[in-house]
C-alpha positions as CSV (number, residue, x, y, z in Angstrom):
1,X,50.1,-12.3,24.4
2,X,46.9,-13.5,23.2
3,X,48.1,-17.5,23.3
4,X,51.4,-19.6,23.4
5,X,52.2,-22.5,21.5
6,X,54.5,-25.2,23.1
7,X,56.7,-25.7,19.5
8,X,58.4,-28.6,21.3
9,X,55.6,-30.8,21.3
10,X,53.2,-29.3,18.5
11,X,53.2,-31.3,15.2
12,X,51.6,-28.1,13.1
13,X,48.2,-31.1,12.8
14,X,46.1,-28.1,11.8
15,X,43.6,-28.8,13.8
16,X,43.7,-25.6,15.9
17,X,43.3,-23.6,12.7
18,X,40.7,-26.0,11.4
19,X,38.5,-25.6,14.6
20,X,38.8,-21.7,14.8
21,X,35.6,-20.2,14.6
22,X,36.5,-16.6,13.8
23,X,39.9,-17.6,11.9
24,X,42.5,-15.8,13.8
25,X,44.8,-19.1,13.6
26,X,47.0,-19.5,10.6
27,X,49.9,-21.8,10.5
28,X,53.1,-21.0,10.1
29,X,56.3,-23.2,9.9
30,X,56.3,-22.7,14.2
31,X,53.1,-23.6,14.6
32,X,49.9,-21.6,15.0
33,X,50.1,-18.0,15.0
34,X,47.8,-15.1,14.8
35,X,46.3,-14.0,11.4
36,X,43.3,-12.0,10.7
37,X,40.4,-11.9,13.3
38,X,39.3,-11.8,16.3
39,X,40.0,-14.2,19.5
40,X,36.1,-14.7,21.0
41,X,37.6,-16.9,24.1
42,X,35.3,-19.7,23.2
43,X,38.9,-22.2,23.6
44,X,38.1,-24.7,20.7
45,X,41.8,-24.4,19.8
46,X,42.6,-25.5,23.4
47,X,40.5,-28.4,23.3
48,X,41.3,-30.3,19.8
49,X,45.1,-29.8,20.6
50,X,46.4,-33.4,20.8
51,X,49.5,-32.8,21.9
52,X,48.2,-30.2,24.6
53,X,50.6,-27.7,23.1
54,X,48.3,-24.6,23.2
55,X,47.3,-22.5,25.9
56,X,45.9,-19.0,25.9
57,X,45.3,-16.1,28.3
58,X,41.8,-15.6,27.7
59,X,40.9,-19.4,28.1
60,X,43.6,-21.2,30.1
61,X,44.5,-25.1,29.9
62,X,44.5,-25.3,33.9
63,X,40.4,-23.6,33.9
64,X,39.3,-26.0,30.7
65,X,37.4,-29.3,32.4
66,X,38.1,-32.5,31.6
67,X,34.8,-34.3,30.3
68,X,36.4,-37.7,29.1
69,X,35.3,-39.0,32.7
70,X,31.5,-37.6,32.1
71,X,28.8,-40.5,31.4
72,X,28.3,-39.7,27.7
73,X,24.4,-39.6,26.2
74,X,23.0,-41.9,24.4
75,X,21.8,-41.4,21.0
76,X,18.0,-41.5,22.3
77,X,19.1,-39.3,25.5
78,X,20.1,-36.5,23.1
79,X,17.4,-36.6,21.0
80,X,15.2,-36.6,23.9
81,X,17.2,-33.4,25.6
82,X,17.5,-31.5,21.8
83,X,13.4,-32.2,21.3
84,X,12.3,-31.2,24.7
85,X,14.3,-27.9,24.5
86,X,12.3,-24.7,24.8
87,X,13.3,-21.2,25.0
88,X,12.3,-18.7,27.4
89,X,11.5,-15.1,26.0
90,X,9.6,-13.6,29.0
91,X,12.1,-11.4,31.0
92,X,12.3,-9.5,33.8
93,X,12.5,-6.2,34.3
94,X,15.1,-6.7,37.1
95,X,19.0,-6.9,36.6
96,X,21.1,-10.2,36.9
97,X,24.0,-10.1,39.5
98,X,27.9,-9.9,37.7
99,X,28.3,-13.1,39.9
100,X,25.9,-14.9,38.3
101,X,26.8,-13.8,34.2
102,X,30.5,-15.1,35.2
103,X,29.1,-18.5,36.1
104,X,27.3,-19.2,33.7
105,X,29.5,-18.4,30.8
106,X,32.4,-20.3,32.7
């Protein structure tokens, strides 16, 4: 199973389906369920459950990271940090350990 809804505690808010990117969520009279698309594990439907009633396989609740406790930006600290961005387009011809991928996408 892709994902599992808690129907105890979910109130069918919507916003699961609402925050899907690739629209696999519908809702149905038990809550969210799978519809047309594909899951990309990117766990928005995790993280704007209020009621914490979603979980998935692909993106568990117990590997998500709580940020609420994070020092939050200020509007001149983002702008600052989206401004000074720059992208890098000079590789290397050299390949980049498995290790290393899976840390930086988690």
């Amino acid at each position: 199973m892709l994902f599992t809804v808690n129907t105890e505690v979910c109130t069918r808010c919507g916003l699961c389906v609402a925050d899907c990117p690739t629209g696999l969520l519908v809702m149905s009279d038990d809550g969210p369920v799978t519809g047309r698309g594909g899951c990309i594990s990117c766990g928005h439907c995790i993280s704007v459950c209020p009621t914490l009633a979603l979980d998935s396989d692909l993106t568990p609740r117990k590997e998500q990271i709580d940020i609420t406790q994070e020092p939050k930006l200020t509007p001149e600290q983002a702008e600052l940090f989206l401004r000074s961005r720059r992208s890098i387009r000079n590789y290397q011809n050299k390949p980049v350990p498995a290790e290393l991928i899976r840390k930086v996408l988690n």
